[in-house]
C-alpha positions in Angstrom: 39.3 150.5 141.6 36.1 151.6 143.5 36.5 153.0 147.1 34.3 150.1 148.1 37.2 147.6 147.9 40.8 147.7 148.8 43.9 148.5 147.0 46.5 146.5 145.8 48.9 148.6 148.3 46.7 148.8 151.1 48.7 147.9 154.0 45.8 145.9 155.9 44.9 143.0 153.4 42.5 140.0 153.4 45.1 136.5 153.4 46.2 135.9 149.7 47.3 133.1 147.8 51.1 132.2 147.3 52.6 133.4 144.0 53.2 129.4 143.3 49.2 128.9 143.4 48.6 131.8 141.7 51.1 131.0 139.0 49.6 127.7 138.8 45.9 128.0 138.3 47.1 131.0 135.5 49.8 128.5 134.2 47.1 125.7 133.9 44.3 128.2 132.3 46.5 130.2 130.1 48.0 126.3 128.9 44.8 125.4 127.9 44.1 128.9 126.0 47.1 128.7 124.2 46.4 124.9 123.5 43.0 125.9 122.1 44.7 128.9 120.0 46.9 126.1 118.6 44.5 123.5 118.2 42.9 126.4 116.3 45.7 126.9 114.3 46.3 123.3 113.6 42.6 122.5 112.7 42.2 124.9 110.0 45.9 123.9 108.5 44.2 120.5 108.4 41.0 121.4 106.7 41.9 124.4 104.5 44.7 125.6 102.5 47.6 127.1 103.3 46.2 130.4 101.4 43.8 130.3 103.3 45.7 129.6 106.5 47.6 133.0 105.5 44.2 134.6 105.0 43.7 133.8 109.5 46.8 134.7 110.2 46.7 138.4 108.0 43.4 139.1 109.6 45.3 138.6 113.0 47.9 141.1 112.0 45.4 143.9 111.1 43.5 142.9 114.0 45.7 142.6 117.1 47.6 146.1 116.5 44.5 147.8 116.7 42.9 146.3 119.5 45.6 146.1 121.7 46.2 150.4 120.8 42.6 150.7 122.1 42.8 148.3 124.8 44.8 151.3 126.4 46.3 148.2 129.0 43.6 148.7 131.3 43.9 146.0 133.1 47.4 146.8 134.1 46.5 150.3 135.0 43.0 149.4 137.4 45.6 146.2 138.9 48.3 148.1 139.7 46.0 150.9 141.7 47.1 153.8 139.6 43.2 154.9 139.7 42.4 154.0 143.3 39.1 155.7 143.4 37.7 155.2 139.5 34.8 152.6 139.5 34.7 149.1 137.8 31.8 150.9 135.5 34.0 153.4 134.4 36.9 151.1 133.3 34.4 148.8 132.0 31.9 151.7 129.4 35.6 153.4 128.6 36.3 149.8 127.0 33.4 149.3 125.8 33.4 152.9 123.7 37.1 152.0 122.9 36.5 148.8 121.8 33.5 150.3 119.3 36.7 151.9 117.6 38.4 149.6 117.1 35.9 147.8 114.6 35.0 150.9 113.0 39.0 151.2 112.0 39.7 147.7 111.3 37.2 148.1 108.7 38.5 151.0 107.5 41.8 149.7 107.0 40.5 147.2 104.7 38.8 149.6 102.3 42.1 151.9 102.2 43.8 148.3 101.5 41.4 147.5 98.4 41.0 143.8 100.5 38.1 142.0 98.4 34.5 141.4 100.2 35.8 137.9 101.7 39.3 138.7 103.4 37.6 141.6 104.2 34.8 139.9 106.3 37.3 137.3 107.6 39.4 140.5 108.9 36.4 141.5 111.0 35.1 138.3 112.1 38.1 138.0 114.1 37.9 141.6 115.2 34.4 140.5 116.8 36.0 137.3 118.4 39.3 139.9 119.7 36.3 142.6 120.5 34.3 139.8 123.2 38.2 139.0 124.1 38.6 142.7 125.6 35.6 143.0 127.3 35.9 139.2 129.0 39.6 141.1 130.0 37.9 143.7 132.4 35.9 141.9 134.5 39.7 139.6 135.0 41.2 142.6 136.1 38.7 142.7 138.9 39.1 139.7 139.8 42.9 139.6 139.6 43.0 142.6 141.9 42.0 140.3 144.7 43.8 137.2 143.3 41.3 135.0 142.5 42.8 133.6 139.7 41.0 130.6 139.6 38.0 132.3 138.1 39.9 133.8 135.6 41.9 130.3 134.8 38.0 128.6 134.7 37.0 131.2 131.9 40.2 130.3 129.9 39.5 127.2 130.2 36.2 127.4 128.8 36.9 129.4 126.2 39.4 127.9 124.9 37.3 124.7 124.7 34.1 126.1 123.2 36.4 127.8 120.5 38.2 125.0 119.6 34.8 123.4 119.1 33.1 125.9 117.6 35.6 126.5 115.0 36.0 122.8 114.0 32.4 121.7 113.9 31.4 125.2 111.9 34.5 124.4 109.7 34.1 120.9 108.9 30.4 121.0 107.9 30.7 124.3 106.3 34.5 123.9 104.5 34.6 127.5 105.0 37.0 130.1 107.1 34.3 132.5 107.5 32.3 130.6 108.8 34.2 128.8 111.5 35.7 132.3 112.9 31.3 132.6 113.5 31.6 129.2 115.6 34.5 130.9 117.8 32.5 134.1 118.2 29.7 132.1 119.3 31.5 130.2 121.6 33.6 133.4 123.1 30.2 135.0 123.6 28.5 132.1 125.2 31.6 132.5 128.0 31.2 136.1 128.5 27.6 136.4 128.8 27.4 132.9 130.6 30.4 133.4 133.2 32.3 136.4 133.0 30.0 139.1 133.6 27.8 136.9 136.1 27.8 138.5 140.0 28.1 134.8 141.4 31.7 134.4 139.6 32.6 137.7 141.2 31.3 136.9 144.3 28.5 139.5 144.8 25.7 137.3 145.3 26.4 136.4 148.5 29.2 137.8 151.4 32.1 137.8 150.4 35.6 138.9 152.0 37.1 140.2 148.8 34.0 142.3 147.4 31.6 144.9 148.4 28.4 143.6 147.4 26.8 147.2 146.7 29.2 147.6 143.7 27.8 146.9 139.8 28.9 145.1 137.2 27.7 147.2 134.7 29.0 150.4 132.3 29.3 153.8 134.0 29.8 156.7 132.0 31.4 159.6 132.6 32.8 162.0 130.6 36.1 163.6 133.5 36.9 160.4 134.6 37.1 158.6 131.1 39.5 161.7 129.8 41.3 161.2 133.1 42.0 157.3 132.7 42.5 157.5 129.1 45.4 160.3 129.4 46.8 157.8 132.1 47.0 154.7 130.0 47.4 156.2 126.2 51.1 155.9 127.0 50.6 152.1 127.4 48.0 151.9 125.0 50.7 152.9 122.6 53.2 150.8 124.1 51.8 147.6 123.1 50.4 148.8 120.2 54.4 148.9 118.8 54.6 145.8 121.0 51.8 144.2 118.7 53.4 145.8 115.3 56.7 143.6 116.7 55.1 140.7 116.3 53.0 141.6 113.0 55.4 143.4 110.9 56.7 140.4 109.5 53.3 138.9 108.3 53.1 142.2 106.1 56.4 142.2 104.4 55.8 138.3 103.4 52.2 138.7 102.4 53.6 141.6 99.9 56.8 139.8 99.0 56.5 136.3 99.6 52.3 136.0 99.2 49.4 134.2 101.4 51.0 130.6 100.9 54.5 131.6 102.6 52.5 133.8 104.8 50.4 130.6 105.9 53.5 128.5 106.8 55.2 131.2 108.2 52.4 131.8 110.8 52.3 127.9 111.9 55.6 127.7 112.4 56.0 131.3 114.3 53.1 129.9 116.5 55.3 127.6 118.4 56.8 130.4 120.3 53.2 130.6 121.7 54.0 127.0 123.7 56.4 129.1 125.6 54.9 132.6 125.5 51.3 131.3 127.7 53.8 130.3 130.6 55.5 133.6 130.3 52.3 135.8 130.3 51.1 133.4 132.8 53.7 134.0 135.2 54.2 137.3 134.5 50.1 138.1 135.4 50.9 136.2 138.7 53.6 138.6 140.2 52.5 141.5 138.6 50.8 143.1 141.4 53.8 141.7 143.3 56.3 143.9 141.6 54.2 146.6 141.9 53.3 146.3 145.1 57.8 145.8 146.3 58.3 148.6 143.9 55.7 150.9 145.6 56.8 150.4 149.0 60.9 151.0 148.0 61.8 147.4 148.5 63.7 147.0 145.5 65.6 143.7 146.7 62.8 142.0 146.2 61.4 143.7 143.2 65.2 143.0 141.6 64.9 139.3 142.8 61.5 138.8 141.2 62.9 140.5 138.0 65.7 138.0 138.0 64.1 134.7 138.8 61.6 135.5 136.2 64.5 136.3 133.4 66.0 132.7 134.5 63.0 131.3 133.6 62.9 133.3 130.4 66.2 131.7 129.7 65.3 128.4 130.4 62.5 128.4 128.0 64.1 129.8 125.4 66.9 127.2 125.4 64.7 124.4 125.6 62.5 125.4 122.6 65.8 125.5 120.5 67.1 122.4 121.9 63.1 120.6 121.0 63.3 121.9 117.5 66.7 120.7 116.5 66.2 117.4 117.6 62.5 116.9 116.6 61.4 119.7 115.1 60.3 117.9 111.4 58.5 115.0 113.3 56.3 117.8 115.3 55.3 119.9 112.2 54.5 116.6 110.1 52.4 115.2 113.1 50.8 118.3 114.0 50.4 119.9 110.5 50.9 118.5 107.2 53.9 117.7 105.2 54.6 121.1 103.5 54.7 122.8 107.1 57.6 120.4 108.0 59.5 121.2 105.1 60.5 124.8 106.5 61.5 122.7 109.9 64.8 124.4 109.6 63.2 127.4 110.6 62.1 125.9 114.2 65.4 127.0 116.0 66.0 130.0 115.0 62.6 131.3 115.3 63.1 129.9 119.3 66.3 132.0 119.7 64.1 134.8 118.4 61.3 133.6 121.2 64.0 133.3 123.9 65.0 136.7 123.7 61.3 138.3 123.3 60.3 136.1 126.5 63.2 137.5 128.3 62.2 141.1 127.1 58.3 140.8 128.2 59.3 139.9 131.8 61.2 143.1 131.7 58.0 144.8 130.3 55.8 143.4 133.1 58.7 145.1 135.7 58.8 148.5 133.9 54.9 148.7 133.8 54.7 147.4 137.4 56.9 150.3 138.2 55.3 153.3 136.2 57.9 153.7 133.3 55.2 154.5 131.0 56.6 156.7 129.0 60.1 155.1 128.6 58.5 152.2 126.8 56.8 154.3 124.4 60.4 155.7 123.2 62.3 152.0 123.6 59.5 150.1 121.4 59.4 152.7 118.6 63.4 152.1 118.7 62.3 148.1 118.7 60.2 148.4 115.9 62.2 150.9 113.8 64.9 148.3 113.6 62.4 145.9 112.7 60.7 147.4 109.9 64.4 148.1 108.4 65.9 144.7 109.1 62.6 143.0 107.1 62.9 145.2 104.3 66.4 144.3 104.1 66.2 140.8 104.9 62.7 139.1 103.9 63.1 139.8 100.3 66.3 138.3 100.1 66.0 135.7 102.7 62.6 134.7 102.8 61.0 133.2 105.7 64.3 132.9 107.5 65.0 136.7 106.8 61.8 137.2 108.6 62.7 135.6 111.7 66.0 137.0 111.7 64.7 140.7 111.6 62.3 139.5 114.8 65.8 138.4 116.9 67.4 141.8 115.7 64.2 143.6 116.8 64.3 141.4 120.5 67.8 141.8 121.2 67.5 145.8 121.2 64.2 145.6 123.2 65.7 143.9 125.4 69.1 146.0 126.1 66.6 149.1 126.0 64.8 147.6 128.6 67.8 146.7 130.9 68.9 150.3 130.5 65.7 152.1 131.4 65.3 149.4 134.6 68.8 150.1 136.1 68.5 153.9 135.7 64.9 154.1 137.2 66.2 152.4 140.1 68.5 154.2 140.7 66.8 157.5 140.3 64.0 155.8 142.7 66.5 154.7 145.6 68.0 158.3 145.4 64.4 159.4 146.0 63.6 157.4 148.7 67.0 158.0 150.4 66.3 161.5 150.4 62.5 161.2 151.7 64.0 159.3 154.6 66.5 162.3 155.5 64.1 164.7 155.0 61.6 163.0 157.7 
């Protein structure tokens, strides 16, 4: 980031925490996010209709492509010290610009789609909540940089409580979507304004060993360095933009072939693989800067051993989750949801499989953008989603829901081999690099 504090690579560093307390305080904050997500999820299963349901869950999938596109990953590129010398204001006015965008095409896309006046304002309402979302993600990556984790894990926390209020107080009084989607962007608003963006949070109100207390919190705009950071990260802005489509393409097929109803169910029961996805993003954020930092510095034992302990894990959650739905999986959509969830229960372990593979293929996508294979991922996810937009309009149609589900496992499994192949032949290219460095000193 700024010159005024150190790298992530800088060889003289302040003590910092274990990757076991790290992992933990992201685990227990990034639990209780996805909890809230659920609970959110659940709630309005329980108070609306399923159409209705669908309605949340297509305003997701219009949503999250976009923002993530114009996200451009910055919080991977200012953690991983790609942009040692670019300010905190300029990351932070280049998102705020980006994020503008964003809204401006969501909307758009609703009036090329003919969507009528209320899915159209339920489409951005959750824009606005995802909007406050990217901005609260800046000021992490600050904080991340220096691994204080614990601030990020408190704002997780809280927002992920507020929401969950919010949404079910606004939703119960009112009986209506739109207006419970206003009760989360109140509540995400409240935690940004009220925590994130505060100096004492970031330690600038007093001395503090991790940050110069001269630095600002606030936008800086300028025009050289915003083209230079935005050329940087447009290939990983476009990375997860095909990563997002992954997980959204289904939803489109089944609202135009199955409708909002199978659309609603669908996106309940596809939500489960978010019990094990917040302990892979979680861990995954925690040896981030780790990878990049082994990968930097040509010690690619450990960078290989972190990759591997991290697919075990990947593994591990994958087979549980099929093992859980098979043996309980009707009992925990009938408790959790209503009855006509838990009649698609059948669904629960294949959609796992599909989550086991995915998890294994996102801790590969944490290595590859720890290491700078920017580019490479641009190429392997258009592959990824090209074989999932032809295995759902082969399969969904025919198949239905489970057709869906089995075009996300065929779309994971060649992510996944991609990603194994562009990992071993980087590393090798990068050892034959550093071997001949070495016998040129």
């Amino acid at each position: 980031m700024s010159t005024d504090v150190p790298s992530v690579f800088a060889l003289r560093q302040g003590k910092s925490s274990s990757l076991c307390t790290d992992f933990s305080w992201m685990f227990v904050g990034n639990s209780i996010y996805a909890g809230g997500q659920f609970a959110m999820l659940m709630l309005l299963a329980k108070l609306i209709r399923p159409e209705l349901v669908g309605q949340y869950a297509l305003g997701l999938a219009v949503v999250y492509p976009v923002m993530m596109f114009t996200n451009l990953q910055l919080r991977a590129v200012m953690t991983s010290g790609a942009r040692r010398q670019t300010h905190f204001g300029h990351y932070l006015s280049l998102r705020l610009l980006m994020t503008s965008l964003a809204l401006v095409i969501i909307f758009a896309i609703t009036q090329v789609l003919g969507y009528h006046w209320e899915l159209t304002a339920v489409v951005l309402m959750v824009g606005v909540a995802y909007a406050i979302e990217t901005v609260s993600d800046v000021y992490y990556a600050r904080l991340q940089l220096h691994d204080r984790m614990i601030e990020i894990s408190k704002s997780l926390i809280a927002r992920a409580l507020l929401s969950v209020l919010g949404l079910a107080v606004a939703t119960y009084v009112s009986g209506n979507l739109l207006w419970g989607l206003a009760g989360v962007v109140l509540a995400r608003a409240i935690v940004l304004f009220g925590y994130d963006i505060c100096e004492r949070t970031h330690g600038l109100g007093g001395q503090s060993k991790w940050f110069s207390r001269s630095e600002a919190l606030t936008p800086r705009f300028d025009l050289r360095v915003h083209s230079e950071v935005l050329w940087l990260s447009l290939p990983l802005g476009v990375v997860v933009l095909l990563t997002s489509l992954n997980s959204n393409v289904p939803s489109y097929f089944i609202k135009h072939a199955l409708g909002e109803r199978d659309l609603g169910i669908f996106s309940v029961i596809g939500f489960m693989i978010s019990v094990g996805n917040m302990a892979v993003v979680s861990l995954g954020q925690s040896a981030f800067t780790r990878l990049a930092r082994s990968y930097a510095t040509g010690n690619l034992v450990v960078f290989s051993s972190l990759l591997a302990k991290l697919l075990a894990f990947g593994v591990a959650l994958g087979v549980c989750g099929m093992i859980v739905s098979k043996l309980a999986g009707r009992e925990i959509l009938t408790i959790l949801f209503r009855p006509e969830y838990a009649e698609r229960a059948e669904l629960l372990p294949w959609i796992m499989a599909a989550g086991g593979v995915l998890f294994m293929a996102q801790f590969l996508g944490f290595g590859m953008t720890a290491a700078g294979y920017y580019h490479s991922q641009v190429i392997l996810n258009i592959l990824a989603n090209l074989s999932l937009f032809a295995a759902c309009y082969w399969l969904v149609a025919r198949q239905g829901l489970l057709g869906a589900i089995f075009a996300m496992l065929i779309a994971a499994i060649v992510q996944l081999a991609g990603s194994v192949m562009v990992l071993v032949v980087g590393m090798r290219t990068h050892t034959h690099l550093c071997a001949e460095r070495v016998g040129t000193a």
